[in-house]
C-alpha positions as CSV (number, residue, x, y, z in Angstrom):
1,X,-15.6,-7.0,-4.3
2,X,-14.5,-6.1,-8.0
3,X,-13.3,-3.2,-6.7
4,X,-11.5,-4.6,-4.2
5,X,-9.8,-6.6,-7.2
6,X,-9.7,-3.7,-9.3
7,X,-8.0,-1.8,-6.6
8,X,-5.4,-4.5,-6.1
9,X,-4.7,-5.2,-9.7
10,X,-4.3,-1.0,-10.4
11,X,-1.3,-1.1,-7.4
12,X,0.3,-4.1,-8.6
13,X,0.4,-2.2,-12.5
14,X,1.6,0.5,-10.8
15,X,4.2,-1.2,-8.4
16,X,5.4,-2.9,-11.3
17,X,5.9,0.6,-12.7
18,X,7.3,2.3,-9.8
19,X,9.9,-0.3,-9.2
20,X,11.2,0.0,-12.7
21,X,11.1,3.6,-12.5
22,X,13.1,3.5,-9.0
23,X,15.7,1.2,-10.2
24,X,16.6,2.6,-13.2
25,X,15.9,6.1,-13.5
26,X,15.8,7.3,-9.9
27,X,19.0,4.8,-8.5
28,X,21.3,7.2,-10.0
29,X,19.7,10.2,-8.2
30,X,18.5,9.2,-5.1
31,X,20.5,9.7,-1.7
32,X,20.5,6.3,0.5
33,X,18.1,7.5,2.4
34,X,15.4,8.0,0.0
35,X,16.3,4.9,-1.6
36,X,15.0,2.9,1.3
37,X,11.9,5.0,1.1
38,X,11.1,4.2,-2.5
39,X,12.0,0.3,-1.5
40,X,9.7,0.4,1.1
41,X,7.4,1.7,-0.6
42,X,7.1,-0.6,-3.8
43,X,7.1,-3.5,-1.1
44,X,4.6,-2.4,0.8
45,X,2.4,-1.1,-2.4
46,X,2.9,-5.1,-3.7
47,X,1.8,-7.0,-0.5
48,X,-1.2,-4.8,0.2
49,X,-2.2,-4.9,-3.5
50,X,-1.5,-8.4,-3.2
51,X,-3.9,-8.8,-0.1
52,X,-6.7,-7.0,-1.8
53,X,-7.1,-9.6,-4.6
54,X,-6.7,-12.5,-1.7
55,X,-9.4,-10.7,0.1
56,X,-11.4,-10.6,-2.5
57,X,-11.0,-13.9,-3.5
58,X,-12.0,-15.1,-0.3
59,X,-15.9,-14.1,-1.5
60,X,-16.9,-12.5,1.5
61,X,-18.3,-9.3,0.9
62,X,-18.4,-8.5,4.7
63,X,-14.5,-8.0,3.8
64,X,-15.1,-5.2,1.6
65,X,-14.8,-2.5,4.8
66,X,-11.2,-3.9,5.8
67,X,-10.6,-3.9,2.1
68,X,-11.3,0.0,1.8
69,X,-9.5,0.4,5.0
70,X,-6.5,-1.2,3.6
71,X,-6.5,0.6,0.8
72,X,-6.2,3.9,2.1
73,X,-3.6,2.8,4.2
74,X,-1.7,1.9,1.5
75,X,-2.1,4.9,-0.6
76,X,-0.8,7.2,2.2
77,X,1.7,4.9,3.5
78,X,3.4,4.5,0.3
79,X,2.2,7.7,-1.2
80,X,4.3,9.5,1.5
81,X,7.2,7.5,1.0
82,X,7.3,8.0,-2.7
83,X,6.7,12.2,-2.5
84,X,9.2,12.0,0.1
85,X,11.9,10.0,-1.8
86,X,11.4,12.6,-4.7
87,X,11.9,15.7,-2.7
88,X,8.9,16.5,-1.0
89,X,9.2,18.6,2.5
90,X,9.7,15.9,5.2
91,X,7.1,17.1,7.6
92,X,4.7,14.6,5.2
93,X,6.7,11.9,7.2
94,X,4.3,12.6,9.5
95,X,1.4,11.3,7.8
96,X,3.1,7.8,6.8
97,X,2.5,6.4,10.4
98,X,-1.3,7.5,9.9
99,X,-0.8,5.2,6.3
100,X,0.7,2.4,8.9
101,X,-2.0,2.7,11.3
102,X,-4.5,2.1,8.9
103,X,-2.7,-0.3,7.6
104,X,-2.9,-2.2,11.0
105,X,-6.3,-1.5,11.4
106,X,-7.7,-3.1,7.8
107,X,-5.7,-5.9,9.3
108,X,-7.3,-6.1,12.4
109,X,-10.7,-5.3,11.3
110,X,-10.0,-8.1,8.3
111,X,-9.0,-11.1,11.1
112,X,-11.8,-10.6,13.2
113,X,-14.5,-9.7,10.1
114,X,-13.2,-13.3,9.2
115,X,-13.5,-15.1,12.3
116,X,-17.1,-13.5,13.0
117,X,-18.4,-14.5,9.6
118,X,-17.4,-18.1,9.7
């Protein structure tokens, strides 16, 4: 599972960075629209990463497939969001539900990993 805390620890830098960047030198730029994006995006990036460490923390390696699941989620919920907020072609809106899905899924694989393993 240091990977797992790795993982987390690398979004949370990253969040950190991203929400600096979005409030300062993106605010001025962005339309309302893809403001909200970017929000949503650092929020979502935090919690997850945040999640990861817990996971992890909880010292069950049988976690470590939600874990990965979560992560992906993540990266292509948010990572959507973000290239959309700077521009990108809005057809990759179609791929943040996929992100949310799998998002759902590490959840729901992480709830009942738990309750099976205790």
């Amino acid at each position: 599972m240091r990977a797992t805390v790795l993982a987390g620890m690398v979004l949370m830098f990253f969040g950190v960075a991203f929400g600096a960047f979005g409030a300062h030198a993106l605010a001025p730029q962005l339309s309302p629209q893809q403001a909200g994006w970017w929000h949503t995006a650092v929020q979502y990036q935090f919690w997850h990463a945040a999640a990861l460490i817990a996971l992890a923390g909880l010292g069950r390696p049988q976690l470590a497939q939600a874990a990965g699941v979560l992560l992906i989620g993540t990266l292509l919920f948010c990572g959507t969001l973000y290239a959309m907020a700077l521009g990108a072609p809005l057809w990759l809106g179609m791929v943040t539900p996929v992100g949310g899905t799998l998002l759902l899924i590490g959840w729901a694989l992480a709830i009942w990993t738990y309750l099976r393993c205790r």
